[in-house]
LUMTINU-861868 format. One line per field, with one value per residue (C-alpha): residue number from 1; residue in one letter; x, y, z. Coordinates in steps of 0.2 Angstrom, whole numbers, plus 2048, in hexadecimal, padded with zeros to 3 digits. Layout:
k c(NUM, ...)
r c(a, ...)
X c(X, ...)
Y c(Y, ...)
Z c(Z, ...)
This chain:
k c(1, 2, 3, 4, 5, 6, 7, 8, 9, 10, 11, 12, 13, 14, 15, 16, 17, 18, 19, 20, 21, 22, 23, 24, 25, 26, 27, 28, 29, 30, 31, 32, 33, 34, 35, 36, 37, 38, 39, 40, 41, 42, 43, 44, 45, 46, 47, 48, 49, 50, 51, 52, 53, 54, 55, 56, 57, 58, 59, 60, 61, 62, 63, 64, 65, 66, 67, 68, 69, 70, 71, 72, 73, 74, 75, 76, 77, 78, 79, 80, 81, 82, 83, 84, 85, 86, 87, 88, 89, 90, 91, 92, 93, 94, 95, 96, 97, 98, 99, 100, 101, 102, 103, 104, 105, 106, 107, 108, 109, 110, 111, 112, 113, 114, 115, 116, 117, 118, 119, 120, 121, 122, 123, 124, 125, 126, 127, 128, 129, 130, 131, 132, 133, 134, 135, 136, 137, 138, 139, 140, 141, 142, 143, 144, 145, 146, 147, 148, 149, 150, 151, 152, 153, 154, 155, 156, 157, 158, 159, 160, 161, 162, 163, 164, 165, 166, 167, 168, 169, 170, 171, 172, 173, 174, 175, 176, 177, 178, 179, 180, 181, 182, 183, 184, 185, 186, 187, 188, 189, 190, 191, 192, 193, 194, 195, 196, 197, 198, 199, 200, 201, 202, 203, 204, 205, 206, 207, 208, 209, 210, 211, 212, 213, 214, 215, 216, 217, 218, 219, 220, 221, 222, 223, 224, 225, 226, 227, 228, 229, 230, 231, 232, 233, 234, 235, 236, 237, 238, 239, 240, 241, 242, 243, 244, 245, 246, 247, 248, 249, 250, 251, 252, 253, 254, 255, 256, 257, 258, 259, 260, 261, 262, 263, 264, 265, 266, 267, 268, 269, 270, 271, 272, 273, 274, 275, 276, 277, 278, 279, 280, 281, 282, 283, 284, 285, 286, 287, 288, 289, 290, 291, 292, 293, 294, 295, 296, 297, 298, 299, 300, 301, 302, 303, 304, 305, 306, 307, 308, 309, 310, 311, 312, 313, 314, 315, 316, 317, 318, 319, 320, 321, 322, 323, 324, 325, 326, 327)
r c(x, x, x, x, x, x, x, x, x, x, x, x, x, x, x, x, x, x, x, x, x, x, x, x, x, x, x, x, x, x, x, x, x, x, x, x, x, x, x, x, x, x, x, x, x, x, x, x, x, x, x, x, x, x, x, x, x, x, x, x, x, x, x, x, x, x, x, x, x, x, x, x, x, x, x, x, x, x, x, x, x, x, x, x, x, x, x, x, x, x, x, x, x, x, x, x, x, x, x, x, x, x, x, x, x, x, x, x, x, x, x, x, x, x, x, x, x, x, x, x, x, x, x, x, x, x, x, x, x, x, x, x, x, x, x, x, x, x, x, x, x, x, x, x, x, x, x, x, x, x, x, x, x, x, x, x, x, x, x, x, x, x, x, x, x, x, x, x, x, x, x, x, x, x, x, x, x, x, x, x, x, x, x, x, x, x, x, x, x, x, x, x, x, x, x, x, x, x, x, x, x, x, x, x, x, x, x, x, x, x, x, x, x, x, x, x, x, x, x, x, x, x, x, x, x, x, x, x, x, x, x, x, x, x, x, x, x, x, x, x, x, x, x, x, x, x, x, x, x, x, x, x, x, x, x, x, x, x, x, x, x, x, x, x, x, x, x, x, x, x, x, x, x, x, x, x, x, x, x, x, x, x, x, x, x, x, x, x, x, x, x, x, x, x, x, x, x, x, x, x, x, x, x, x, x, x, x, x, x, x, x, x, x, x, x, x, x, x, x, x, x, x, x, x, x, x, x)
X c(0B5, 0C6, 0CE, 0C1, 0C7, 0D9, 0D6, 0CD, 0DC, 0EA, 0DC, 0E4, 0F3, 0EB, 0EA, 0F0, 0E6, 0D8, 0DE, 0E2, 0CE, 0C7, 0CE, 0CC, 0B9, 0B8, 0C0, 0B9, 0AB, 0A3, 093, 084, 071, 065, 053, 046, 043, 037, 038, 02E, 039, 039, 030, 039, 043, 045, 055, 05E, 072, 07B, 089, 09B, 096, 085, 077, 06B, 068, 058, 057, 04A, 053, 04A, 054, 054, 051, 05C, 06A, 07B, 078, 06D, 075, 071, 06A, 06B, 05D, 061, 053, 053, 055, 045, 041, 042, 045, 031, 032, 039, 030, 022, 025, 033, 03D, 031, 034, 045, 044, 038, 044, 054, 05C, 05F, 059, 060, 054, 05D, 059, 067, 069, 05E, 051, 042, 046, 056, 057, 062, 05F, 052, 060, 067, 055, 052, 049, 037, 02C, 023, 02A, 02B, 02D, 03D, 048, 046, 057, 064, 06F, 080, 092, 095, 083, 087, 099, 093, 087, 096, 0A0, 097, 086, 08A, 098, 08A, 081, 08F, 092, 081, 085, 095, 08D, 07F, 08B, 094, 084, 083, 072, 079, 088, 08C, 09A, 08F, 085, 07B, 077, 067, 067, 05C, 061, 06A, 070, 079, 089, 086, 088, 095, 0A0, 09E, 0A1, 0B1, 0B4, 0AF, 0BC, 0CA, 0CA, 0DB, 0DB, 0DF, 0F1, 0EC, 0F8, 107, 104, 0F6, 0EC, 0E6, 0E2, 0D0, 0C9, 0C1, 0B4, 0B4, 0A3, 098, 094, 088, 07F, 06E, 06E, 05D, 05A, 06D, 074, 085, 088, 081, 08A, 09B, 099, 09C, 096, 0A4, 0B4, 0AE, 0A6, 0B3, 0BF, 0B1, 0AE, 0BF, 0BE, 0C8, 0B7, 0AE, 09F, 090, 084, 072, 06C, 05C, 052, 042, 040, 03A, 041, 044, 04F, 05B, 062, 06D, 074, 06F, 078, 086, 08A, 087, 095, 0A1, 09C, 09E, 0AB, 0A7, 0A0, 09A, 0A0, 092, 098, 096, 085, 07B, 088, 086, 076, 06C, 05A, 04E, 03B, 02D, 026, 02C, 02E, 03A, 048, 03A, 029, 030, 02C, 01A, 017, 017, 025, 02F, 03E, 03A, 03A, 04C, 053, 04F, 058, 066, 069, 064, 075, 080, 07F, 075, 081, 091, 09F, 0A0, 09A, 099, 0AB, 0AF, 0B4, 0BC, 0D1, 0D7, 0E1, 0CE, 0C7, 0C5, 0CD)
Y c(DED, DE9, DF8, E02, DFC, DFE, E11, E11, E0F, E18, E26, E27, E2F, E3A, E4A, E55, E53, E54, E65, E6A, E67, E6F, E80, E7E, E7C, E8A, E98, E93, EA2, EAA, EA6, EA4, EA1, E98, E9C, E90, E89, E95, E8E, E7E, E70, E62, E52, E43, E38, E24, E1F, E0E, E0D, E01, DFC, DF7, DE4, DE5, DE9, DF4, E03, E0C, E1E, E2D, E3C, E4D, E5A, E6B, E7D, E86, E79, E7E, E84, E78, E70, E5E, E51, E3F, E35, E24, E19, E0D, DF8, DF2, E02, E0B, E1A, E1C, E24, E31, E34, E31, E40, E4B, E4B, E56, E61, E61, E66, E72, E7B, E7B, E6D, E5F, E4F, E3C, E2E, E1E, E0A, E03, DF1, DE2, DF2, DFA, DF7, DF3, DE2, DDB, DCA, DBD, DB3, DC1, DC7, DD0, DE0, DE5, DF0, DF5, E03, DFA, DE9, DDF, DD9, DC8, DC3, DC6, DD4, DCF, DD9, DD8, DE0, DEE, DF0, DF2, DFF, E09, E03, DFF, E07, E1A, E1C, E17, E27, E31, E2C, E32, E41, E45, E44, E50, E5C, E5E, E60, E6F, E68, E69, E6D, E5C, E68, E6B, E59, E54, E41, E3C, E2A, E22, E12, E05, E13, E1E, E13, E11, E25, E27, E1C, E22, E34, E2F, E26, E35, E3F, E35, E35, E3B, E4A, E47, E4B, E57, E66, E6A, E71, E67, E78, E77, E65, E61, E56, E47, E44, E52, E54, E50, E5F, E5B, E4B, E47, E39, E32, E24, E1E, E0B, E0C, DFD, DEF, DDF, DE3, DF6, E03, E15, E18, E19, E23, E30, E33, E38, E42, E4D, E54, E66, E63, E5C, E69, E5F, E63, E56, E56, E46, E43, E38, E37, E36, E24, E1A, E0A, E04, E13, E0F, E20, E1C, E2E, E35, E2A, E2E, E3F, E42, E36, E44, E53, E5C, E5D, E67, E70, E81, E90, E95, E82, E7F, E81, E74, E64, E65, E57, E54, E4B, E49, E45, E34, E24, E22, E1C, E22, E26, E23, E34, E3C, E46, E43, E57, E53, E60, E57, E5C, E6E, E6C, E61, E6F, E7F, E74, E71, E86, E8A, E7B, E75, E85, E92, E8A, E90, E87, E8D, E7F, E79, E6E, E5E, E55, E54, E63, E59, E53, E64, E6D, E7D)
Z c(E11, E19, E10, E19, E2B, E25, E21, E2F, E39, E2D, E31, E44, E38, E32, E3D, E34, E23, E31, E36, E24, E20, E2E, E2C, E1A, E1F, E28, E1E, E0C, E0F, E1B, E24, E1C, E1F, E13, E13, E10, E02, DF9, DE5, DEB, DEE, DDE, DE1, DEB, DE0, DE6, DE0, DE3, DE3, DE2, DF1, DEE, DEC, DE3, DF2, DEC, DF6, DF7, DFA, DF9, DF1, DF6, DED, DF1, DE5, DED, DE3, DE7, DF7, DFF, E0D, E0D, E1D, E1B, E23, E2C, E35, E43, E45, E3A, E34, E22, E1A, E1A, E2B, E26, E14, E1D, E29, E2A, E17, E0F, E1D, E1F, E0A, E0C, E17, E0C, E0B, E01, E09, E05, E11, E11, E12, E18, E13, E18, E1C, E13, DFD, E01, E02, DF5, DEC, DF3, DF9, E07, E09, E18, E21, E1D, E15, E25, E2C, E3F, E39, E3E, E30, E2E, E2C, E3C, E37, E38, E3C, E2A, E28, E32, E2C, E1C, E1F, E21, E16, E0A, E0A, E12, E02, DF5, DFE, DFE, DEB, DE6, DF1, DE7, DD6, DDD, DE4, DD3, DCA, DD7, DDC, DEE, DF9, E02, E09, E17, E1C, E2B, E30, E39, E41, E4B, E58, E4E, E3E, E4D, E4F, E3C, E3B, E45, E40, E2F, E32, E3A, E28, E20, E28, E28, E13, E0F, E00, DEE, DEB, DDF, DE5, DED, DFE, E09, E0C, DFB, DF6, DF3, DFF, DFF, E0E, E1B, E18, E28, E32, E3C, E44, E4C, E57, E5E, E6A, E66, E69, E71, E64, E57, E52, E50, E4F, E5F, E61, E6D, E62, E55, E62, E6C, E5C, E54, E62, E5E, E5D, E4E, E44, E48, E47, E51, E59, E5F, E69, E6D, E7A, E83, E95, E9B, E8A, E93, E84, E87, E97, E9A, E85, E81, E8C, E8E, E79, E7D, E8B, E7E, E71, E78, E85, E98, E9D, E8E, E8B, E8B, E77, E72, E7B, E67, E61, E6D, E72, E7E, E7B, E86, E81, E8D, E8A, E87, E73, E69, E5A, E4C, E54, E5D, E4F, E4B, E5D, E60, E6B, E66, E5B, E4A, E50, E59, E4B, E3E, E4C, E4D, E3B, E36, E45, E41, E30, E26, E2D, E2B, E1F, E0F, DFD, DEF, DEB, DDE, DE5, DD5, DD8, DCC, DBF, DBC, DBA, DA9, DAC)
């Protein structure tokens, strides 16, 4: 987990490997829209990985018939919560439009609890976990648990049962400090040294395009939203962002709001109104008890996706460094 901290940091260096990947991004093909899925998506897969350390993850794997070109959406849920929120309600939907869909239990949460001594979480949807979550716990949510996703991710991308070139996370409370701070992670990879000139090596992360944020925490033990956020909102990133709120949330205490002027530039111009986009429901609910509460957020959450994630540039690539392809 410390080598994760110290490319964390060596990632400030980085710049121009950033700039490299982004208009790599951009020009690989031209815009594109998928349709919904009209095969009749397969049957959702539960699938437990294993973390760097030996914690079993749960997830939920909806994969998508439109393969190859099926943008994918990573689910995270909220403090006490579980990856059942969203099988429950919006994965199947989320397949049924396009896209391949991964719901997560984050450790000491849902199934993924690890061994009887480190027990912790609950299978309830809305329980507490019954052990305090730790810094370490958190930490390694990032760390640890987000790379065994994105591991599964890879080995789905170059079986061309997905493009994980174009990703979107959903978090919830806790998971949004969690989310961002791995999408920072993500971008600061460094490309294989697989060619000569930068323009052309393949790329390692670089693959989060665009982020849904719902009743966001401004921090959790030893984990800040703040940092991460005001670096993504580089232009460079190109990453769009979608924060969502309801109106008399006595927990939120101006949060939403206070992540969403950190992610996004002041004010916000006209031609980047569909890319950072403030939500507020009416009501007083919370992270995933908004959802199926006809309040509107399902149906935003999928316009969102369809204009910042569906129609970017970005054909399936192959990801392997080229001195491990067979060509």
């Amino acid at each position: 987990m410390k080598n994760f901290f110290l490319c964390m940091k060596k990632s400030q260096l980085a710049q121009p490997v950033l700039t490299f990947m982004v208009i790599s991004l951009l020009t690989t093909s031209a815009l594109y829209a998928q349709g919904k899925d009209s095969k009749g998506p397969p049957k959702p897969k539960e699938v437990t990985l294993t973390a760097q350390g030996g914690w079993p993850i749960s997830i939920t794997y909806y994969e998508s018939s439109n393969a190859a070109d099926a943008p994918v959406v990573v689910l995270l849920h909220g403090k006490g919560g579980s990856k059942r929120t969203w099988d429950n309600q919006f994965a199947p939907i989320l397949q049924q439009n396009g896209y391949a869909v991964i719901s997560v239990d984050l450790r000491k949460h849902g199934k993924s609890k690890g061994n009887s001594a480190d027990q912790g979480g609950n299978k309830n949807q809305k329980g507490r976990t019954k052990s305090k979550l730790s810094s370490l716990d958190y930490k390694a949510m990032i760390a640890l648990d987000m790379e065994a996703v994105w591991r599964f991710l890879y080995k789905e991308h170059q079986k061309k049962r997905l493009n994980m070139q174009k990703t979107a996370i959903i978090a919830s409370d806790m998971s949004v400090p969690i989310a961002l701070n791995y999408a920072l992670f993500d971008w600061s990879k460094i490309p294989y040294d697989d060619a000569p000139v930068l323009a052309a090596k393949t790329p390692k992360g670089q693959t989060v395009r665009a982020m849904v944020l719902i009743s966001p925490v401004n921090s959790v033990t030893g984990v800040t939203s703040a940092r991460p956020a005001m670096r993504l909102r580089d232009p460079l990133f190109g990453i769009s962002f979608l924060v969502c709120t309801t109106k008399s949330d006595s927990l939120d205490r101006g949060s939403a709001k206070k992540l969403f002027t950190q992610l996004s530039p002041t004010p916000v111009p006209k031609e980047l109104k569909t890319k950072y986009v403030l939500e507020e429901y009416r009501g007083k609910l919370r992270g995933t008890d908004m959802l199926g509460k006809r309040l509107g957020l399902e149906i935003d959450i999928l316009k969102f996706l369809d204009k910042n994630l569906k129609k970017l540039p970005g054909d399936w690539s192959d990801r392997r460094p080229r001195y491990d392809r067979e060509e």
